[in-house]
LONUKE-910020 format. One line per field, with one value per residue (C-alpha): residue in three letters; x, y, z. Coordinates in steps of 0.1 Angstrom, whole numbers, always signed. Layout:
residuo c(ALA;...)
X c(X;...)
Y c(Y;...)
Z c(Z;...)
//
This chain:
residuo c(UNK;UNK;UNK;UNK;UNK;UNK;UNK;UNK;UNK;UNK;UNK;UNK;UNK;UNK;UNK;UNK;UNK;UNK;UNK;UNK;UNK;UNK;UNK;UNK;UNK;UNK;UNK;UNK;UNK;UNK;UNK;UNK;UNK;UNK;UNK;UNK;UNK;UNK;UNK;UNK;UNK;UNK;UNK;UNK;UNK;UNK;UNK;UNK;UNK;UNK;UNK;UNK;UNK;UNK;UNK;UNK;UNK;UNK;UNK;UNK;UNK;UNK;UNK;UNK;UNK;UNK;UNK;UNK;UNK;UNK;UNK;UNK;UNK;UNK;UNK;UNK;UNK;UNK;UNK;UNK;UNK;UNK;UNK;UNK;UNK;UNK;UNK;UNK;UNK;UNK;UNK;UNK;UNK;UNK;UNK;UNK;UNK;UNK;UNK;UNK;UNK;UNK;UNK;UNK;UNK;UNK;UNK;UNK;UNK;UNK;UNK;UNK;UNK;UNK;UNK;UNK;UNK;UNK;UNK;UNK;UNK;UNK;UNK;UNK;UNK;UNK;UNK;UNK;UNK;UNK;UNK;UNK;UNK;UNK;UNK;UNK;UNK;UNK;UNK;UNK;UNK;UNK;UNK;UNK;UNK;UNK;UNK;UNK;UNK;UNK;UNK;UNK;UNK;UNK;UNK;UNK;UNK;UNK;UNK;UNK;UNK;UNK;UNK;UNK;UNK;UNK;UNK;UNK;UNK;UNK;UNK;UNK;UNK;UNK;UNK;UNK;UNK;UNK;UNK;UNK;UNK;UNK;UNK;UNK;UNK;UNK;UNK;UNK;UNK;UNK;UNK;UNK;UNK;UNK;UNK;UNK;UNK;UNK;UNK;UNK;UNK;UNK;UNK;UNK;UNK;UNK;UNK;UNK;UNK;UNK;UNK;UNK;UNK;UNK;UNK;UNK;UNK;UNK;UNK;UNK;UNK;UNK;UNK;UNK;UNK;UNK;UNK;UNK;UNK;UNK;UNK;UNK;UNK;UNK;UNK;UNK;UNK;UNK;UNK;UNK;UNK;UNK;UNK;UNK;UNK;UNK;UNK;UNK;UNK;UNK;UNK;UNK;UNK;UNK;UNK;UNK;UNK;UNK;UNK;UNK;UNK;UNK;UNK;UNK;UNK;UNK;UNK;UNK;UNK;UNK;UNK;UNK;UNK;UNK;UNK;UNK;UNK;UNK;UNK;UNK;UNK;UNK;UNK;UNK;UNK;UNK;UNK;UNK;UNK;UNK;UNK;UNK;UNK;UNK;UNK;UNK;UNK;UNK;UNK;UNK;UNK;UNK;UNK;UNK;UNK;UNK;UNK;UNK;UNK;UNK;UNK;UNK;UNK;UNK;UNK;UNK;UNK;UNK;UNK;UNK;UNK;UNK;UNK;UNK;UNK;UNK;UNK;UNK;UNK;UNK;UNK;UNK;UNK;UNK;UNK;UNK;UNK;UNK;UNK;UNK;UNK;UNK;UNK;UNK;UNK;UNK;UNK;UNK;UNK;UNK;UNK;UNK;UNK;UNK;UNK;UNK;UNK;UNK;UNK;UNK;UNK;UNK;UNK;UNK;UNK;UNK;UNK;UNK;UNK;UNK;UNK;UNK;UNK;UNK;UNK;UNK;UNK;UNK;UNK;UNK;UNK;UNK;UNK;UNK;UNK;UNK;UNK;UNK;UNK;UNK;UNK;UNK;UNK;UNK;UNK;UNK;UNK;UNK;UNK;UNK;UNK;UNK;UNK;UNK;UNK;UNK;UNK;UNK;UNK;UNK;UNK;UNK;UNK;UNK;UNK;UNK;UNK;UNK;UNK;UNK;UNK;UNK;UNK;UNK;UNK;UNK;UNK;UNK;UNK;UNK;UNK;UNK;UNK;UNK;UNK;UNK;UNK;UNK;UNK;UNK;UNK;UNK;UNK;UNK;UNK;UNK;UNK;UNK;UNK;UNK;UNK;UNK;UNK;UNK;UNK;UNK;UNK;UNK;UNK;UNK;UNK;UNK;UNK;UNK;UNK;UNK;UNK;UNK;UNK;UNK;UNK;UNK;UNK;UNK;UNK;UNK;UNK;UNK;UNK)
X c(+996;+986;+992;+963;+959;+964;+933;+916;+927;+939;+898;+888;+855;+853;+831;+857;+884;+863;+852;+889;+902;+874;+885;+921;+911;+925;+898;+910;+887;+876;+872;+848;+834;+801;+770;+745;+709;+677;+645;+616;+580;+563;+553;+519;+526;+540;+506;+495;+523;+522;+482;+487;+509;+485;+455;+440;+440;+401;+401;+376;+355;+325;+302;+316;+309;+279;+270;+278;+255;+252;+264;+252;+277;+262;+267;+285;+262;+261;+252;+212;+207;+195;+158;+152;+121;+103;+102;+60;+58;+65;+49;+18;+20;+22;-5;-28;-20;-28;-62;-78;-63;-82;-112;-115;-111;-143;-165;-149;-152;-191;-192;-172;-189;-220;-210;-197;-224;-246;-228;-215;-177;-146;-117;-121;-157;-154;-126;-145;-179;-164;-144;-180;-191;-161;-165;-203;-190;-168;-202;-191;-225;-218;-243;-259;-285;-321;-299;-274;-265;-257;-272;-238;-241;-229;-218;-189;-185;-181;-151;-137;-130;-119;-95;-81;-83;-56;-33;-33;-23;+4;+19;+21;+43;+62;+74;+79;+53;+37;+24;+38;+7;+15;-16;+4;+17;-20;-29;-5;-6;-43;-37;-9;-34;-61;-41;-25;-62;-77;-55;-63;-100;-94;-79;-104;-129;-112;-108;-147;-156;-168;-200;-222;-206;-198;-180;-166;-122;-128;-158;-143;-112;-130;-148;-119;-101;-125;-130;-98;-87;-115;-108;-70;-74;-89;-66;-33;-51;-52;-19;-3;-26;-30;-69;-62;-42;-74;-96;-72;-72;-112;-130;-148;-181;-178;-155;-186;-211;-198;-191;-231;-238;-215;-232;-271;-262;-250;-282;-306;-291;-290;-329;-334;-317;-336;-370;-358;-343;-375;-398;-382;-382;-418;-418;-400;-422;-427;-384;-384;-414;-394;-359;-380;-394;-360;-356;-315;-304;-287;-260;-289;-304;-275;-263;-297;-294;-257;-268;-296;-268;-251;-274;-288;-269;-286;-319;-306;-301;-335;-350;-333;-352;-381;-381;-376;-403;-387;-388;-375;-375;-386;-388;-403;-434;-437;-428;-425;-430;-452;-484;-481;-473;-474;-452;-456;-437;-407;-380;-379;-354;-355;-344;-375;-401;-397;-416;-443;-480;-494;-497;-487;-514;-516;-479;-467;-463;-445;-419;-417;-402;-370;-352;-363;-351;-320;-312;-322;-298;-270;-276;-277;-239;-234;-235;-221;-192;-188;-194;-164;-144;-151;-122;-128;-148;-132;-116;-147;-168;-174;-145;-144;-175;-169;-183;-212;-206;-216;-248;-237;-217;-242;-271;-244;-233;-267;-275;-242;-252;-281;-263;-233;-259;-276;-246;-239;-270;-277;-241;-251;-289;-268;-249;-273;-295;-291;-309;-314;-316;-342;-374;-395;-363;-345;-352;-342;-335;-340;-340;-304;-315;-346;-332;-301;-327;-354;-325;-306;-334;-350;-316;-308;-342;-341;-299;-304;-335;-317;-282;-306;-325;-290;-277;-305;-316;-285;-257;-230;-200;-175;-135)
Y c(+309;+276;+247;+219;+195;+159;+137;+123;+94;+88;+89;+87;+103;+141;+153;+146;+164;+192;+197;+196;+219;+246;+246;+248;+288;+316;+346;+378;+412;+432;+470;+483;+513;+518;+552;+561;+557;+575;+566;+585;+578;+556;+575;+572;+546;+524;+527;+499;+475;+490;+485;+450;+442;+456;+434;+410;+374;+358;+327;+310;+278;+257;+279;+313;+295;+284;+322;+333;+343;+316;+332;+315;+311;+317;+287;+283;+289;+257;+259;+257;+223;+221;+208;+179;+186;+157;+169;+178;+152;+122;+137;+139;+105;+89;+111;+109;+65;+65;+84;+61;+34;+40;+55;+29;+2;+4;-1;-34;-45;-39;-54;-88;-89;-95;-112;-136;-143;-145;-175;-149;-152;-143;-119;-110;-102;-80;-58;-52;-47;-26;-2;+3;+17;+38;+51;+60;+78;+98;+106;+84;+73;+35;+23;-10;-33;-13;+23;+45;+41;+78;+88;+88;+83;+116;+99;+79;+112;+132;+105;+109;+146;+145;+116;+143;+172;+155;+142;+179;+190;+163;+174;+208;+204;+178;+204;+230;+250;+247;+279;+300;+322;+315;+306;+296;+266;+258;+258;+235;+210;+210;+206;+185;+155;+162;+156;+122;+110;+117;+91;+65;+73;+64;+29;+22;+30;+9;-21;-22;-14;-48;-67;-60;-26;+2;+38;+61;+64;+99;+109;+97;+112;+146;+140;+122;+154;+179;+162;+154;+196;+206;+184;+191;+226;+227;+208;+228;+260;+254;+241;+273;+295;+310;+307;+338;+358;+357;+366;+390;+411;+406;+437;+431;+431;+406;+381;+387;+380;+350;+331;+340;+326;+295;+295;+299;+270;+250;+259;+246;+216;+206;+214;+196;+167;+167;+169;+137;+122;+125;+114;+84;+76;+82;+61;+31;+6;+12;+7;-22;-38;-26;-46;-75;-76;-88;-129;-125;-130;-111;-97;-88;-70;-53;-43;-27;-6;+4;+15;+38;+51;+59;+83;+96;+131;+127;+126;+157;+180;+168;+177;+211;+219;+198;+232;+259;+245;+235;+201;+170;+144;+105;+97;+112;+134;+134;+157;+162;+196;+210;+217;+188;+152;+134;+100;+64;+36;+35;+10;-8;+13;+19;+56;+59;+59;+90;+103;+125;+106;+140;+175;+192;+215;+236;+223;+232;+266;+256;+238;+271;+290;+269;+284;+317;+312;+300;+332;+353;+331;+339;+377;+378;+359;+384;+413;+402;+393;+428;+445;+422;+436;+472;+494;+504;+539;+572;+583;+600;+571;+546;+526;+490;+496;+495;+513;+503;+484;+506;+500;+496;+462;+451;+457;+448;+413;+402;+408;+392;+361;+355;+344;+323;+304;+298;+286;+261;+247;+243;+229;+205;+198;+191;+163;+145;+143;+112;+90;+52;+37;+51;+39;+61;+67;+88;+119;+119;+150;+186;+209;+228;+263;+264;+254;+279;+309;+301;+300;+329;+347;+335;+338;+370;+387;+369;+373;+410;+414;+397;+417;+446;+436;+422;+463;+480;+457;+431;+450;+464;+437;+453;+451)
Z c(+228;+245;+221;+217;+240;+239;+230;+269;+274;+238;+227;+193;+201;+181;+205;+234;+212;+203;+239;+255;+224;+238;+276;+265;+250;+268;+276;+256;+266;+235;+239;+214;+208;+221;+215;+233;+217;+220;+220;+201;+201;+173;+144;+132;+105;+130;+153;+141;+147;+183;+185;+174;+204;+228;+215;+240;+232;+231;+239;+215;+224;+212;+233;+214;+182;+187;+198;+166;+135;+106;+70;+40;+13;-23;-37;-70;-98;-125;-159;-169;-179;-216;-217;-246;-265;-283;-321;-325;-353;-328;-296;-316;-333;-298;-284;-309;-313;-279;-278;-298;-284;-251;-264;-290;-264;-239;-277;-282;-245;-241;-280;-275;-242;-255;-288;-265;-240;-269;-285;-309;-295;-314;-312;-350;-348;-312;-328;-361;-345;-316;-347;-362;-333;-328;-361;-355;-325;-345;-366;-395;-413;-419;-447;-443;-460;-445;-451;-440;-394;-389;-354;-331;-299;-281;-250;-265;-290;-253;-245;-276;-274;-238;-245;-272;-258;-234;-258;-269;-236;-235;-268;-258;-228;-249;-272;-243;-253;-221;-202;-231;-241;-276;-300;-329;-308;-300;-337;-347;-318;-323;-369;-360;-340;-363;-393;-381;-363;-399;-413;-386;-391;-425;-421;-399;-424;-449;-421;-416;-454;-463;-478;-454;-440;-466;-449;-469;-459;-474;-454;-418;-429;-428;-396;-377;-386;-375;-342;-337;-346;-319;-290;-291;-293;-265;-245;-263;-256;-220;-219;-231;-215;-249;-237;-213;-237;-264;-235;-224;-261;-264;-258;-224;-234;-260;-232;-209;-232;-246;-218;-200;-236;-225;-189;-205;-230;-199;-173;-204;-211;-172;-171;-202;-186;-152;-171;-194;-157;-140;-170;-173;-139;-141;-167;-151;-159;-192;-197;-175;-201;-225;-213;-205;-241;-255;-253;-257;-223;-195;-219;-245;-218;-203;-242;-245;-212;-227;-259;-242;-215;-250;-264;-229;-235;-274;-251;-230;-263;-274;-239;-239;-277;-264;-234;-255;-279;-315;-300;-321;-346;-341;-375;-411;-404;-366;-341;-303;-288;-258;-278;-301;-299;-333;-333;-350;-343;-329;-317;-285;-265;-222;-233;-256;-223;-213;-244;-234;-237;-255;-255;-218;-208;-179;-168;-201;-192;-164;-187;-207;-177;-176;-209;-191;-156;-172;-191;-163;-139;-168;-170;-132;-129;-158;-136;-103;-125;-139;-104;-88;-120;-115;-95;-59;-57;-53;-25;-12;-10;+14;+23;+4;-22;-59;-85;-100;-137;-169;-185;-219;-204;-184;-217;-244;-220;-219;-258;-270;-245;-271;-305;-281;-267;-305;-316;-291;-287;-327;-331;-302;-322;-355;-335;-318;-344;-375;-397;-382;-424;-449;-436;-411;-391;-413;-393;-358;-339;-334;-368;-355;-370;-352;-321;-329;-336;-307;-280;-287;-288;-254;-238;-255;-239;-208;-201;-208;-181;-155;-160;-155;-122;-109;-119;-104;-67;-64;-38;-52;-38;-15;-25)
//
């Protein structure tokens, strides 16, 4: 055996040693025992493996990727975030506060405005004369020292119920009863404002009650309620469509027949205020004398043009019973129809001027025709409404015609279109009509059942006649 060599050169280096111990080794040969192998084909679970060695490499670059199809991910779904309702107690406290806040706020404006051009100035005095005539808006008869102020002024009543017919759509989307078809939430939105603007009509009351002023809390409690009831119903009834779902339960003749009433109503009162328009524009230098007549000034003047604007849609409902021939009221024992003019003296109002001089002859025959042309326009929409509601006709027909509507809706639309029409126009008669104290003026308006009675019966004929011609001459509409 060779022994170990000496370290080179007497190195301390291990690598040196380690190196020099290695080339000192002698080469012994091994024999082992060796067998021969053979070599057998892959079997078909190791295909894969041998598939896997003959793939190609694809060389993948920004053009490749661009090449391929976008896949979009669904993303991770989160939880449904909790909407926060506003209790209905507080949604409709602040709804309601600020309805009369902005209806309530245009009164005292025109009011101070004057008081103050008139010498009359004064924060106290605006906001207490301006909440009188809120409250007359509301219908509240105020009682003073020549008798009791009840005739309200229909156009401020008209802002009233729109300003609450939106805090009733605001309430019901506050709750989250928006869209939701559900007329229970409708009724109590709507008792919920009318209950709290009862209780602000009544400390109004109380805040004008005074020497000179006496209104009953009690009284404008009921009429603050009922207003404010009817305007937010309407506005919480559209907001949860609960509107459609009535309509949509209503047999379809009585749906029909009470909105043609709705339309009738709505074609008399626009003729009745195009034939007050144009007599007072006829009689435009009668109102000017009128405006003149007052030594108060430029805000006396301007007050007495506001406070005829005010009652212009009281003129309209007058006009519309003046048409179908009841007529109206100025004052105890006089009356103002087509065949009979009997008046006495009356106050100096611009609005007043379009009063008929007497009796309309020949031309009032003409006037007659409107309530009449109206209901006929009414029945007619009546039945091109039905027609478009009809299902296309049968298979052997010609393409894209519908069936014709059934008599019994287009007669039983056109009947029904009568009493809708009476009722609206007599509740509208009732409104606009008032005592002005408890002299001569203590009658002012239309009588509301004679005016309720006349037009459905005019409309009722009239509707019916014109559903008819519409079903017999108008096309039938194509799908």
């Amino acid at each position: 055996m060779p022994s170990t060599p000496d370290r080179p050169d007497d190195s301390d280096d291990p690598f040196a040693v380690a190196e020099a111990a290695l080339a000192a080794r002698e080469t012994v040969p091994v024999d082992r025992p060796t067998e021969a192998m053979t070599v057998r084909p892959p079997t078909p679970d190791e295909a894969p493996a041998g598939e896997a060695a003959e793939r190609q490499t694809v060389l993948v670059d920004d053009r490749v990727l661009a090449d391929r199809e976008t896949v979009r991910l669904p993303a991770q779904r989160r939880p449904a975030e909790r909407v926060r309702r506003a209790p209905l107690p507080i949604a409709a406290a602040f709804a309601t506060l600020w309805a009369a806040i902005t209806s309530y706020l245009p009164v005292a404006a025109v009011i101070g405005l004057a008081r103050t051009l008139e010498g009359q100035g004064g924060l106290a005095g605006a906001a207490h004369g301006g909440l009188a005539g809120w409250l007359l808006g509301h219908g509240v008869p105020i009682g003073t020292s020549t008798g009791p102020l009840g005739l309200a002024p229909l156009l401020l009543t008209v802002l009233i119920a729109a300003r609450l017919a939106r805090a009733g759509l605001h309430v019901t989307r506050a709750i989250g009863a928006r869209r939701s078809g559900s007329v229970g939430d409708a009724l109590l939105v709507a008792f919920a404002i009318g209950l709290g603007y009862s209780l602000l009509g009544s400390v109004a009351a109380l805040v004008v009650d005074n020497r000179s002023l006496d209104v009953s809390a009690g009284g404008a409690a009921i009429n603050f309620f009922l207003l404010g009831a009817a305007g937010a119903l309407v506005g919480s009834l559209r907001g949860t469509d609960a509107l459609r779902t009535m309509a949509r339960r209503m047999p379809r003749v009585l749906r029909h027949g009470l909105r043609t009433g709705l339309v009738a109503a709505m074609f008399l009162l626009a003729g009745g205020a195009a034939v007050a328009g144009l007599s007072l524009a006829v009689g435009g230098g009668t109102a000017a004398d009128m405006i003149s007549a007052f030594r108060t000034g430029v805000a006396g003047q301007a007050g007495i043009v506001l406070v005829s604007l005010a009652y212009g849609v009281n003129g309209t409902v007058w006009a519309a019973a003046y048409l179908l021939g009841p007529g109206f009221a100025l004052g105890t024992g006089s009356v103002i129809r087509l065949t009979e003019v009997t008046v006495g003296p009356l106050p100096t109002l611009p609005l007043l001027a379009a009063l008929p001089n007497g009796p309309m002859g020949a031309s009032g025959a003409l006037l007659l025709a409107v309530p009449v042309l109206a209901g006929l326009a009414a029945g007619w929409l009546l039945t091109r409404r039905l027609a478009r509601d009809q299902p296309p006709a049968a298979p052997g027909g010609k393409p894209g015609e519908r069936v014709d509507p059934p008599w019994a809706q287009v007669i039983g639309g056109g009947i029904l279109a009568g009493p809708a029409a009476g009722l609206v126009l007599g509740v509208l008669g009732k409104l606009s009509g008032g005592p002005l104290g408890d002299g001569r003026l203590a009658t002012i308006g239309p009588d509301p059942w004679q005016l309720a009675l006349v037009a459905a019966a005019v409309v009722g004929v009239a509707a019916t006649l014109g559903a008819a011609a519409a079903r017999v001459f108008a096309p039938t509409p194509k799908a």
